[in-house]
C-alpha positions as CSV (number, residue, x, y, z in Angstrom):
1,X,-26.0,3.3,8.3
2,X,-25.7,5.4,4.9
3,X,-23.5,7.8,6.8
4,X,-21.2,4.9,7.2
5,X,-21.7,3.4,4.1
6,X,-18.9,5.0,2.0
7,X,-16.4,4.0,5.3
8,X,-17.3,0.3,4.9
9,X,-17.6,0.6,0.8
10,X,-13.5,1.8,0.5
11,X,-12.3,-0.3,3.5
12,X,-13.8,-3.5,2.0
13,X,-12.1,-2.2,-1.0
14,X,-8.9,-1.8,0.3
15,X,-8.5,-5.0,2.5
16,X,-10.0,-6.2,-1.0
17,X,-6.9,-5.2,-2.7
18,X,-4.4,-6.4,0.0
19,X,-6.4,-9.6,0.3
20,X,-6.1,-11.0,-3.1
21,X,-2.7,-9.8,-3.2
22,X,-1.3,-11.7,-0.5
23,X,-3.9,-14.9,-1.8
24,X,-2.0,-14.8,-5.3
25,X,1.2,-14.8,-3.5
26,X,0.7,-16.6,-0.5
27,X,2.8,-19.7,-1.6
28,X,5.9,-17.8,-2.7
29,X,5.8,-15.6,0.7
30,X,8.2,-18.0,2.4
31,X,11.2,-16.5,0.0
32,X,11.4,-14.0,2.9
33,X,13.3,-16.9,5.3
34,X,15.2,-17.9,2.3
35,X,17.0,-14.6,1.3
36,X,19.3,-12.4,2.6
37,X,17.8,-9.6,4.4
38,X,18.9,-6.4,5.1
39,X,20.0,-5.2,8.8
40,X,16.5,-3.8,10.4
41,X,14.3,-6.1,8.3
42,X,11.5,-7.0,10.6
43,X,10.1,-10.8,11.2
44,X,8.0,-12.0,8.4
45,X,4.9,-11.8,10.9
46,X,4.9,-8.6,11.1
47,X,4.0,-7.8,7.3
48,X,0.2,-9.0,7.5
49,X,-0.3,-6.8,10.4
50,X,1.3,-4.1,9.5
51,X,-0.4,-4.1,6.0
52,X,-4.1,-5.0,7.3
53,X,-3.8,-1.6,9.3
54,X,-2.3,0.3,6.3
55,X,-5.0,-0.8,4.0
56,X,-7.8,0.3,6.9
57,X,-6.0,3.7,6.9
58,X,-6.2,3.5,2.9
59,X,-10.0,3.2,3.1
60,X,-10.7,5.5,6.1
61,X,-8.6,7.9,4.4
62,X,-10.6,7.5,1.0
63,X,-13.6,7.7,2.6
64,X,-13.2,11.2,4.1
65,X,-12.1,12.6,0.8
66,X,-15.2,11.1,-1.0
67,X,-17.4,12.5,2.0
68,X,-15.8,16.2,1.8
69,X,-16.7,16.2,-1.8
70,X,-19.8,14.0,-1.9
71,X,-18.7,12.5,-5.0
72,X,-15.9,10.9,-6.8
73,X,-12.5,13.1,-7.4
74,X,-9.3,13.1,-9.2
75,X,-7.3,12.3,-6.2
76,X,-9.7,9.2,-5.6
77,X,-8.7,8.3,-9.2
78,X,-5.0,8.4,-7.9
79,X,-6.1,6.1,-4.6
80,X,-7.3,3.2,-6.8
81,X,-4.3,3.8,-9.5
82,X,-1.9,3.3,-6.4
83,X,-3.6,0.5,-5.0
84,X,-3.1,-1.4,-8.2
85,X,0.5,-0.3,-8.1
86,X,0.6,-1.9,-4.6
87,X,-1.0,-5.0,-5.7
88,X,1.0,-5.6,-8.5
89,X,4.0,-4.8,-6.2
90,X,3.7,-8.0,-4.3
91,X,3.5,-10.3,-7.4
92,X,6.5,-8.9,-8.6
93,X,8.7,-9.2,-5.4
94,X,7.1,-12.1,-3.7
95,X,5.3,-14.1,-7.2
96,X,8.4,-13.3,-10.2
97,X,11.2,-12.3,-7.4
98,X,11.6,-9.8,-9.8
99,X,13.5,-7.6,-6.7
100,X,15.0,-4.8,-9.1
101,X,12.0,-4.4,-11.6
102,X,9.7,-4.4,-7.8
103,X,12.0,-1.8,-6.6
104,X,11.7,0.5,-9.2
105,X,7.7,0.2,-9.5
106,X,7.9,1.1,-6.0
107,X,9.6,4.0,-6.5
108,X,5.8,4.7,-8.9
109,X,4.1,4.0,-6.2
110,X,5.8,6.0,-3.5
111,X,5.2,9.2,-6.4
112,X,1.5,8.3,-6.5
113,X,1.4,8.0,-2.7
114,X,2.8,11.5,-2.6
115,X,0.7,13.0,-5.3
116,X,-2.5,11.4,-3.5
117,X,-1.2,12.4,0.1
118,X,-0.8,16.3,-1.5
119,X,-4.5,15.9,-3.2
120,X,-6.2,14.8,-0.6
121,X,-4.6,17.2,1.9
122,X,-7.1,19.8,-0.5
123,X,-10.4,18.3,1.0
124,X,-9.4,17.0,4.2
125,X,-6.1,17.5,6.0
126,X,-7.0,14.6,8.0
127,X,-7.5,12.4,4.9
128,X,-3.6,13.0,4.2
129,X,-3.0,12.4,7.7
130,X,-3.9,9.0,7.4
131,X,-1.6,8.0,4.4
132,X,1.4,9.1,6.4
133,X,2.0,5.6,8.3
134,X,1.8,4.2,5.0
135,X,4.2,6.7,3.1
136,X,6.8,5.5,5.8
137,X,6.0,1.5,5.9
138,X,6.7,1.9,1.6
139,X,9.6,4.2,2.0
140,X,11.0,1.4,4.4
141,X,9.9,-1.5,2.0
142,X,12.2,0.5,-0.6
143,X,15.1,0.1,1.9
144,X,14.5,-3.7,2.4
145,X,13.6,-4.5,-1.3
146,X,16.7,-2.8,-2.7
147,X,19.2,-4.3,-0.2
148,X,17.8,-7.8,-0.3
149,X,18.4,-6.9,-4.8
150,X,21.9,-6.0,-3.6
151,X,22.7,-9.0,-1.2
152,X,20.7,-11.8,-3.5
């Protein structure tokens, strides 16, 4: 069980993250069928799946860092600064409808997701591996949050 512990300990933390998230926003997330969406913009239903397994990723992918090292790191530091930028990026969008101010902390976050994927690649290439799926989901959530700005 301890060799599982710091697994369990980061996804908790993760889904953690995501849960509350989508909990302080929950009543504003019908503003997706209200807007104009861009061509390719998937159906609402697919966001809390797609983001449950991102956030899984997110811990797995902590996880192995913090067991390559055995104890806390700088690029563990840029995981949790990150995940705050992802919280905070659903309040603005979904809470404020703040599309161009949300767009351009994404563009934060997607340079932490980078600077943590490069980091982590040091201790395990695996570990950087693992943040790929969600580089791409963000890089694609830039595309839909700065057409629906342009079209609303």
């Amino acid at each position: 069980m301890i060799k599982f512990k710091p697994y369990i300990i980061f996804v908790l933390v993760a889904l953690g993250v995501g849960g509350l998230s989508a909990l302080i926003t929950k009543n504003n997330m019908n503003i997706y069928s209200t807007i104009i969406t861009p061509p390719l913009s998937p159906p609402g239903f697919l966001f809390p799946i797609v983001w449950t397994i991102l956030y899984l990723l997110m811990g797995v992918s902590a996880a192995l860092v913090y067991t390559a090292e055995k104890k806390w790191n700088a690029s563990l530091t840029v995981w949790c600064i990150q995940l705050g930028f992802n919280f905070f990026w659903s309040i603005l969008f979904f809470y404020f409808k703040a599309f161009l101010i949300s767009f351009i902390w994404l563009i934060g976050l997607l340079a932490l997701i980078v600077t943590m994927i490069i980091m982590f690649n040091k201790y395990r290439k695996s570990a950087s591996y693992l943040q790929t799926p969600y580089l791409l989901w963000v890089v694609f959530a830039g595309y839909l949050n700065f057409s629906i700005y342009l079209l609303n």
